[in-house]
N, C-alpha and C positions, 0 to 999 in steps of 0.2 A: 766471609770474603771481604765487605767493604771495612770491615775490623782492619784486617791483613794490610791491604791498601794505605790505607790512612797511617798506620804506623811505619811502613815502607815509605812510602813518601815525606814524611816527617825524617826518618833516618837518611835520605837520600840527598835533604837539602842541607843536613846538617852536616856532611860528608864535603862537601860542594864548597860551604862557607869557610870550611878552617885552609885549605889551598888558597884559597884567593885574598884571605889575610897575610898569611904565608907570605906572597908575593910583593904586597905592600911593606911589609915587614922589613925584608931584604933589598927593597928599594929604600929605603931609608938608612941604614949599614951603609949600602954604596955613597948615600951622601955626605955622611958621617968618618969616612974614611978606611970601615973594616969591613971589606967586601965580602970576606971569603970566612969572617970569625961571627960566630954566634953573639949575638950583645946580650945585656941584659934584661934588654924590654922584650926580646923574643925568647929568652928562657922563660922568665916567667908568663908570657903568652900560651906557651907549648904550655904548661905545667896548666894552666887556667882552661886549655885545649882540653887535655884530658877528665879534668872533672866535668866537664861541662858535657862532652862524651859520655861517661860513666851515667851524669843525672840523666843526663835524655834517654838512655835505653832503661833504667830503672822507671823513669814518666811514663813510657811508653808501655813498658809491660805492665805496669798498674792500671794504666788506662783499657788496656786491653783486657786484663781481668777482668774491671766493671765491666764493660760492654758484654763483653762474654756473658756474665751472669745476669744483666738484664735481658738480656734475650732471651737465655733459659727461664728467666722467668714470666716472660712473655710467651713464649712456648707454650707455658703450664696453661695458661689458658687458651682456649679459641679464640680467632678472631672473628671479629664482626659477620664476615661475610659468611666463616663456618656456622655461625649459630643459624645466619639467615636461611643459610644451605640446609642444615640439617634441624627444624625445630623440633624442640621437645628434648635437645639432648641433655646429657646425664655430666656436668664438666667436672665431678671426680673421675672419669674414662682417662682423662688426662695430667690427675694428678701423680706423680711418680715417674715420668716421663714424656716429654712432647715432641712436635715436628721438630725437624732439623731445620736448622732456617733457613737454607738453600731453598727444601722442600716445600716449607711453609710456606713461601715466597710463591711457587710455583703455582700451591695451591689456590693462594691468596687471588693471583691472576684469571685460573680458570673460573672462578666463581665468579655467577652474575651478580647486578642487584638488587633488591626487593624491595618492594613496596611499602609504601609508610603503617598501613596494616600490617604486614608481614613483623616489620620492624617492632610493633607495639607485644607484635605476640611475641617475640624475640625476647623482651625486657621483662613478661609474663613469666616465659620458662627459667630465666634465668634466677627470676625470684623463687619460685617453685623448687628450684635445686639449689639453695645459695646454701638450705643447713644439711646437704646431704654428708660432706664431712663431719660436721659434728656428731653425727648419728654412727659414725664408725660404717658408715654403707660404700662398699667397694663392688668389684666384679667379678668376686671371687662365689666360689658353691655351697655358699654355706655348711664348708667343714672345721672351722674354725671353735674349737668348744669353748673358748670366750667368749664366741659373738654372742651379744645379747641383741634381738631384734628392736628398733625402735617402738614406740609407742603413742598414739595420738590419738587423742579425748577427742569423744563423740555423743551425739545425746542417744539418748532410748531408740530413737523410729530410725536411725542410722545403720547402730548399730545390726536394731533388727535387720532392716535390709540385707546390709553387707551379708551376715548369718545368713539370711532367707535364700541369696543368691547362692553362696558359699557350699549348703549342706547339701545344694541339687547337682553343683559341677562336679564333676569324677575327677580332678583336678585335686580335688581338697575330702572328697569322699573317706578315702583311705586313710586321713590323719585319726580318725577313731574320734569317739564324742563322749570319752570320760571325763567328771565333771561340768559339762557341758552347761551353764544358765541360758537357755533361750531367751532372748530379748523380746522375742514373736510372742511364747506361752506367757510371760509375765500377767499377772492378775488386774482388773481393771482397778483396784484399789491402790496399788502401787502408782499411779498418777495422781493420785491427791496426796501425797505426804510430800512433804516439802524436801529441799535442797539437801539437808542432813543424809539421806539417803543414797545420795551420789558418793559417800567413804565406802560405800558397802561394793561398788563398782570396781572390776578389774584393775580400774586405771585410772590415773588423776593426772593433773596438770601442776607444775609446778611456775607459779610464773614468773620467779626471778630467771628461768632459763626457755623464753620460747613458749612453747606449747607444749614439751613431750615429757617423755623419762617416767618411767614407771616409780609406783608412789611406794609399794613393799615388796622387793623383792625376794622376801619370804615365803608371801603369799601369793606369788605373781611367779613361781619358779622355772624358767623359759629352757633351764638347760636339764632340766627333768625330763626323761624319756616317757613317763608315764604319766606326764600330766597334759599330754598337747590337746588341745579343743578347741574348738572353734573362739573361743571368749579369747584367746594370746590371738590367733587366728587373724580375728577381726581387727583389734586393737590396733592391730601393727599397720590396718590399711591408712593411708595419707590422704587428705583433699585435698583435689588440684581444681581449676576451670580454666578454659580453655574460651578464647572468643572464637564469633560467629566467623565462619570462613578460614578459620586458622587450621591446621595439620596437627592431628593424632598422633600420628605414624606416615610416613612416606615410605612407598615402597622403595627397596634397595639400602634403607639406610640404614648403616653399621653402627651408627654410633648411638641413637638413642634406643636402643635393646634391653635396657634395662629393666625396664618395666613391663606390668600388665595390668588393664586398666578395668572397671567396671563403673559404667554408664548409669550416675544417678538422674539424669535429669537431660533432655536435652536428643535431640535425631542428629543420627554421622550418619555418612553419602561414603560404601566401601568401594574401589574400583582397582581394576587390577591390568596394569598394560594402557592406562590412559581411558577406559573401560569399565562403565559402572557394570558390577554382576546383577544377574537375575535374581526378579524378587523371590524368595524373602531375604536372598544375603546382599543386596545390593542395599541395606539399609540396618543398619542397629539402633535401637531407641534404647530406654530405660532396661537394666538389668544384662544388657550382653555385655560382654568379655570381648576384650580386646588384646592383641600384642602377647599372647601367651607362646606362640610359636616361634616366635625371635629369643622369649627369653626360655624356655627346654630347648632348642638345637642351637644357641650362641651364633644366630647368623643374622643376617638384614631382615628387614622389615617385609613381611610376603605382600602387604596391599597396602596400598594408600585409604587411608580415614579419614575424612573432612566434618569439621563441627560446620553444619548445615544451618544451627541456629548454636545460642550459647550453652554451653557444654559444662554439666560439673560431672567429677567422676571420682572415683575413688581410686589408686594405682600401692601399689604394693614393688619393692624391688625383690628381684629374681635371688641375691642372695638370702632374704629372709625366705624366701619359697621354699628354698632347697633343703634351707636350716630345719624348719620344721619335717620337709620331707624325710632327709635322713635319720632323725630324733623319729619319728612316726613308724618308721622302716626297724630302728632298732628297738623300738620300742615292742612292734608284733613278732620279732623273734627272739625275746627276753621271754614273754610269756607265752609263746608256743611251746617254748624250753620248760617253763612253770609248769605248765599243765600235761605236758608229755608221764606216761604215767611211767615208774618207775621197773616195773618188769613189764614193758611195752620196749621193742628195738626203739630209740631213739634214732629218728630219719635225721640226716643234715639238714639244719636250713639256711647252709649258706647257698648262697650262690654267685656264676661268676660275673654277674652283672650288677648293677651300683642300685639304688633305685629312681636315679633320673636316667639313667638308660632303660630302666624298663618303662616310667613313664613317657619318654621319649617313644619306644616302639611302640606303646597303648593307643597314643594320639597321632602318633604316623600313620595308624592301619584306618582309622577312624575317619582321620581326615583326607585322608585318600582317594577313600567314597563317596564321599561331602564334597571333595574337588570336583570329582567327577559330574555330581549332582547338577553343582551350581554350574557348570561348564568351565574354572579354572583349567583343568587338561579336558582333553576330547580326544578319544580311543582314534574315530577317524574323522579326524577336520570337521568334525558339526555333523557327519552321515551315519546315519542307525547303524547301516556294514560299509564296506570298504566297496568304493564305487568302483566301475571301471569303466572305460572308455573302447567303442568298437573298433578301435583303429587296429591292424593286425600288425603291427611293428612296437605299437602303445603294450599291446598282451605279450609277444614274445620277449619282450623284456623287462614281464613283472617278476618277480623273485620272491620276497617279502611278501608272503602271506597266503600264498598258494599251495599246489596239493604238491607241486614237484619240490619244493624246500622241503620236503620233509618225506617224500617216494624214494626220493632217487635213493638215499639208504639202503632202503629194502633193494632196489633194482641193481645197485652197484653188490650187492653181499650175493644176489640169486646171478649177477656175470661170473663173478668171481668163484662161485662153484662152479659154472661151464668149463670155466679154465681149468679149473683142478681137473676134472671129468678129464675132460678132453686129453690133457698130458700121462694123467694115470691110464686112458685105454692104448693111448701107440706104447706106452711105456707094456704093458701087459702083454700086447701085441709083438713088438719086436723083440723085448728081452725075455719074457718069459714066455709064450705059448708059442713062440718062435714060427710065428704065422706074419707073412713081409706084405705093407699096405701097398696098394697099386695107385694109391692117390697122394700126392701132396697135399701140405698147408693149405687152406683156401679154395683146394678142390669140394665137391660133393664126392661125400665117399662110395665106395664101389658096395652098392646093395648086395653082390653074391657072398659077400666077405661073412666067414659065419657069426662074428657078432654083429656085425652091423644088420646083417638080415631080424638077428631074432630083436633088435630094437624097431626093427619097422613095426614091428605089434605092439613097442611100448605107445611109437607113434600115431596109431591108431585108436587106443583106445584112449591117449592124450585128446586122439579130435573128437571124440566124443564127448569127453567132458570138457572139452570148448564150451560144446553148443549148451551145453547144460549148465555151466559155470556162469556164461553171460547173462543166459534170461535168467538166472536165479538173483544175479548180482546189479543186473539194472530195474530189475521187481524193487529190489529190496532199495537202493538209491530213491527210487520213485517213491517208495512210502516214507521215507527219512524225509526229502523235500518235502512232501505234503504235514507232514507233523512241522518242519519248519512254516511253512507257507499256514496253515491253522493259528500259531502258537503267535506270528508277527501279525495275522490277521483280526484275533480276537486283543492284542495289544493296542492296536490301531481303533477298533472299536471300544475300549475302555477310554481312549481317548477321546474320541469321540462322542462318546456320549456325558463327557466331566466339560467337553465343551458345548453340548445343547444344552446344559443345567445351565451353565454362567452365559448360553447365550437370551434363555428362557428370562431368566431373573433380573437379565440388564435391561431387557427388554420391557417387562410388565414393572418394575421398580416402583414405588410413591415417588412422586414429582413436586416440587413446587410449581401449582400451575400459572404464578408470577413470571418467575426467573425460567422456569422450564427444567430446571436442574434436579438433582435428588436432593430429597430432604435428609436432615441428618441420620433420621434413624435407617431412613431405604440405604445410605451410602456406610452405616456400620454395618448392616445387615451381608451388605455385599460383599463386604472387606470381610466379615465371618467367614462367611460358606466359601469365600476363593482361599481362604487361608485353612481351611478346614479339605478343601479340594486338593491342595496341594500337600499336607501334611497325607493326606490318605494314598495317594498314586506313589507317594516316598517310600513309604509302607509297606505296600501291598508287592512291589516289587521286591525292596528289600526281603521278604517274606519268601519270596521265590528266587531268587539269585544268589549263591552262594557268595558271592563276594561283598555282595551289600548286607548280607545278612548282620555285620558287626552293627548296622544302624539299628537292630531289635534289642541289643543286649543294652541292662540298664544305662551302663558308660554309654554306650553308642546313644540312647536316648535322652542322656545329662547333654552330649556332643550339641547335640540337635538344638536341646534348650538352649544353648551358652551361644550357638549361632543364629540365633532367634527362629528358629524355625518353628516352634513351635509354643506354645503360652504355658504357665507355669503350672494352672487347673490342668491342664491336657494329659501335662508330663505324670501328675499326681496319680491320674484316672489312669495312664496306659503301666504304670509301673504298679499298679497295684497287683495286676494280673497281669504277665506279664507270658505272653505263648503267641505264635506267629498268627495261630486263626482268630484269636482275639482283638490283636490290632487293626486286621483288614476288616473283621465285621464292625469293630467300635468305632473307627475312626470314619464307617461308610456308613454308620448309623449318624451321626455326628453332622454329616452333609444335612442329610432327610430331616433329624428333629430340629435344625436353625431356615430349613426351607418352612416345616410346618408354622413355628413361631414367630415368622416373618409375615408367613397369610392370617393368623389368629390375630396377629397387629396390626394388621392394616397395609404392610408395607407392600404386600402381593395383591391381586384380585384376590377375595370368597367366593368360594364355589367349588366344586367338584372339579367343573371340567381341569380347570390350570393345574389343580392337585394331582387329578388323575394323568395327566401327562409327565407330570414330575416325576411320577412315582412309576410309570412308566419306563423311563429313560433309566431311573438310579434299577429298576428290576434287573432290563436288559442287562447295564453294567454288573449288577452281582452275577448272572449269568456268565458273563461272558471271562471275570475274573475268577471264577468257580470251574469254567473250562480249562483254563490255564492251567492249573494244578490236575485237573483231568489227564488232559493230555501230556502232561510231564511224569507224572508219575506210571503211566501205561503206556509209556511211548514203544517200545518193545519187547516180547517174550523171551526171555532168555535163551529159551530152547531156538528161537527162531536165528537170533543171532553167533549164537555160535554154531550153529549151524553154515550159515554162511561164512563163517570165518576158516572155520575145517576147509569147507567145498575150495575158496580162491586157496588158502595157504598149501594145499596138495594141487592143486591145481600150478600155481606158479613153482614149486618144487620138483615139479618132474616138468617141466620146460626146460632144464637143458641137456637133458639127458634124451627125452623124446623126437627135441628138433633137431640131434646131432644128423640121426642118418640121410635127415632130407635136406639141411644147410650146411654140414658140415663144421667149420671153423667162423661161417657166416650165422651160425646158430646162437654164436655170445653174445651181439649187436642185438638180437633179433629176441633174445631171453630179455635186456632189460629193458626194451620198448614195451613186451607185453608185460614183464614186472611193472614198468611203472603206471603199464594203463590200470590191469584189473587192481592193484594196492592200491591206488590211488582212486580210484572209485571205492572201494571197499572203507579205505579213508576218510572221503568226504563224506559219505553214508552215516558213518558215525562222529562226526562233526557235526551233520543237519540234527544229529537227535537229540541234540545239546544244544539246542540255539541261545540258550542264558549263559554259555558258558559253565555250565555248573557241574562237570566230571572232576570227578576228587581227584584226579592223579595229574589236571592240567594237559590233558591228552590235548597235542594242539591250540596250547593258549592265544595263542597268537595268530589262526584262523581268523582270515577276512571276514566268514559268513556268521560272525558267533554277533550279535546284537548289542551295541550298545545301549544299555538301556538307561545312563544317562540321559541320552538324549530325548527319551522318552518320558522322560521326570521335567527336563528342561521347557520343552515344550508344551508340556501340561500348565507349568509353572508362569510360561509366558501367556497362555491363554488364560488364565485365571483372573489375568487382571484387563486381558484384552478386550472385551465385552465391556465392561464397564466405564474403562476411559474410551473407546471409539464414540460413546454417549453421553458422555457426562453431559455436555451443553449438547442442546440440537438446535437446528436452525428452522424450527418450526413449531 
């Protein structure tokens, strides 16, 4: 627009000028004597008119091209304030097309601005992506079978790492490990041979170009489906560093998504909503994974990451993820095909999903639970079940989550037979057995009437199994709440007793008796057993919960690692063996041998007594986790329950046929009050005997009374470290 302007205005004055010469012109003629005849200083004026017309709209449209095009080439990159706005971003995102400058302009304005640290990390990122073109790195999914993935020299202990991280995330699992050179198993003697031995390495540098580019790509074959390993893997990952106080990731942000990063060196502060999460994820150190979830679903940044101290890390872009992915993908169904034997039905293996859509659903299910954990989502606002208020206008107008959202079904389909009933007997009545009713619609019908008489006995023995339907159906209500009320009870006591261990421990700790503080090994000790506290309570539920269950499976345990939850020894020890009663006894052995280790050190009192109470408390707690599976597993006898399920379903079945002769037309109303009473106790009955949630068909997912047991992981997790900081210093 100010393009548009300025050449308007330019044409406008120059419109303007040739009239008012004109005018001069012809005052001149009049003094010369030929008023009314053209002379010759105004023809060729006019003639000198026109060119001079002609040059200015060709100035003008040239002029207007440059502009045009530097703007579009100012487009191409960000401005200042974007980079400020968004650090860390990725400014090939913008090559091949930019803001409009209208737009830009817009933007330019809403953006605040940022601090002279802000600005240093700004100048940081920008270095860090300045050769991403050159690298042929775009935002595409790595289907491109030219791409070749970049390549970046690393020493030995680097490399190992990245690998060491690499071969435990589920992420990178599935790329398969043929040819594989571990940098970890390398022999101690491979460190005394000198330099010459780095040709023998994946990758080399070349340095009239930068740092990268692969050295032979003969022996380095990237677009071979059956060569992919961890060694191409690693190579491809880039060093970045990040200063202290700078941004990782900002949550919501579009634009730097390209990347996913792993934490060599260095603590990040995750928080989510302005909101640091609960330890352990409110914190990543060395080895966690970052930003993988922005780059498998192509969307903003889910938490905010802050380099708490200075940050180096290794980042990979999501186009070489992919590349390898897909190459890895077609890779295992190349040789599924190989090895299919040849009078064996060969099965299809295609399928109609990519394989970043299925790693997309792998780590959607995963991280779902891990949401929940860490309290990202909350089933009900931070409450183990769905609270309710005594107010009686508060309850008549709950919906959502109650027995009648899901009664009145049954109660509308047993009205809706009354009605059939009811029209099929006058229709029986008047057209066929040609017997005339002496009652109207909405009357009580005439008991001498000969059917309505022989229903008064269907009536009767309907009132019998009243009385007998009820106490069978509020018996059985009553023992479902009690298997509920047991199940949240011995819950609460696991809790309770993972917080007398860490109240115990914070309690008796080694002290500096100077400072009054813990000495270093009393405050590693502590940091064990609360991280060892909390990886077991994630566990032992996951164990019982069918939803959490995906936290047991290897992936689900890679998950765990990559969110730092739990340490790299841990994951080795619980993946070796890997069965649900294994992790909750190994990981509650795990508590007890770092309490014993901590009194054989010094860091606890010696003695019996303090031992004998420990061991006490963790007993209880296997008790009462050992209950739990008790009472889930025996929570009812089959015979007994379908038992009760027969009695209400014949029981509310012959409710409309029963109450016709005594209600008549008022008997419809009167069928779906008692359908929705006794269904819906029969309902909740069997909702309390599933307090985890855990019925395979989702009977009632969505049941207020079914337990969050997030909450119950949260809470654990928050106590774990409560004990310890309430005491760090004391004032005595």
């Amino acid at each position: 627009m100010p393009v548009c302007g300025c050449v308007g205005i330019t044409i406008k004055q120059l419109l303007s000028v040739i009239p008012t010469r004109n005018r001069i012109i012809k005052i001149n003629n009049k003094k010369q004597g030929y008023p009314n005849c053209w002379s010759q200083q105004h023809t060729s004026m006019a003639i000198m008119d026109t060119l001079l017309f002609v040059t200015t709209i060709l100035w003008c449209t040239v002029t207007t091209v440059s502009m045009v095009v530097v703007v579009e080439a100012f487009d191409h990159r960000p401005s200042q304030n974007q980079y400020q706005q968004h650090q860390g971003f990725n400014n090939n995102k913008y090559r091949g097309g930019g803001f409009g400058f209208g737009k830009r302009r817009q933007q330019q304005q809403r953006m605040t601005a940022t601090t002279r640290s802000e600005a240093a990390d700004l100048i940081d990122k920008i270095k860090r992506n300045k050769n991403d073109g050159d690298n042929g790195i775009d935002a595409s999914d790595g289907d491109d079978p030219s791409f070749v993935p970049p390549m970046y020299k690393k020493s030995r202990e680097e490399r190992a790492f990245i690998e060491d991280i690499l071969k435990y995330n589920f992420l990178f699992q599935d790329f398969g490990s043929k040819g594989t050179t571990s940098c970890s198993t390398t022999n101690a003697d491979d460190d005394d041979k000198d330099g010459n031995d780095d040709e023998k390495d994946a990758i080399t540098m070349q340095e009239s170009h930068k740092e990268l580019i692969p050295l032979d790509h003969d022996s380095l074959d990237l677009h071979s489906h059956a060569n992919i390993d961890l060694v191409h893997i690693v190579s491809s990952f880039e060093e970045v560093t990040f200063r202290k106080n700078s941004f990782l990731t900002k949550q919501g942000d579009v634009y730097d998504t390209d990347y996913l990063y792993i934490i060599y060196s260095g603590t990040c502060s995750v928080t989510i909503g302005g909101k640091r999460l609960e330890e352990p994820y409110g914190t990543m150190t060395r080895g966690a994974l970052i930003g993988d979830l922005a780059m498998l679903y192509d969307t903003g940044r889910s938490a905010t990451v802050l380099a708490e101290t200075e940050v180096k890390a290794w980042r990979m872009h999501k186009r070489t993820y992919f590349h390898f992915l897909n190459n890895s993908a077609t890779a295992t169904m190349k040789e599924n095909k190989t090895n299919q034997s040849t009078d064996t039905p060969v099965m299809s293996t295609t399928t109609s999903t990519t394989p970043k859509e299925r790693m997309q659903k792998e780590v959607r299910e995963i991280d779902a639970v891990i949401d929940q954990i860490s309290g990202i989502k909350e089933r009900y606002g931070g409450s183990i079940i769905q609270p309710f208020q005594p107010s009686r206008k508060w309850l008549w107008t709950r919906w959502k989550g109650t027995i009648m959202q899901h009664a009145w079904k049954t109660a509308a389909s047993n009205m809706l037979l009354g009605v059939v009933f009811q029209f099929c007997f006058r229709y029986l009545c008047t057209q066929i057995l040609k017997t005339p009713l002496t009652w109207s619609v909405g009357d009580i019908p005439d008991k001498s009437h000969p059917i309505v008489a022989k229903l008064t006995g269907l009536n009767g023995l309907w009132n019998v199994g009243l009385t007998l339907t009820t106490f069978t159906l509020t018996f059985f209500l009553s023992q479902a709440y009690s298997l509920w009320r047991d199940v949240y009870g011995k819950a609460r006591d696991i809790q309770a007793r993972l917080s007398d261990i860490g109240f115990l421990l914070a309690s008796r700790a080694e002290r500096n008796p100077k400072t009054k503080q813990y000495t270093a090994r009393a405050s590693k000790t502590l940091d064990d057993v609360a991280q060892c506290i909390r990886l077991f309570h994630a566990l032992m539920w996951a164990s019982y919960t069918r939803k959490f269950s995906k936290l047991l499976t290897p992936k689900g345990l890679s998950r765990l690692l990559s969110r730092g939850s739990m340490t790299r020894k841990q994951y080795e020890c619980l993946i070796r063996d890997n069965n649900n009663d294994t992790v909750r006894s190994t990981t509650l052995q795990w508590i007890y041998i770092r309490l014993v280790q901590g009194i054989n050190d010094g860091v606890f009192p010696q003695g019996t007594a303090f031992e004998e109470i420990c061991t006490s408390k963790l007993t209880s707690l296997n008790d009462s986790m050992g209950g739990i599976g008790d009472s889930l597993d025996a929570k009812i006898p089959l015979a007994y329950g379908q038992f009760v399920q027969l009695l209400v379903d014949v029981f509310i079945i012959l409710a409309p046929f029963a109450l016709y002769s005594e209600l008549g037309t008022w008997s419809i109303p009167a069928v779906g009050i008692i359908t929705a009473f006794y269904s819906g106790m029969l309902d909740l009955s069997k909702i309390l005997l599933f307090p985890l949630d855990n019925n395979e068909d989702d009977f009632y997912k969505d049941a207020s009374v079914n337990m969050d047991v997030g909450v119950l992981i949260r809470e654990s997790n928050r106590h774990s470290k409560l004990w310890k900081s309430g005491v760090d210093d004391i004032p005595f």
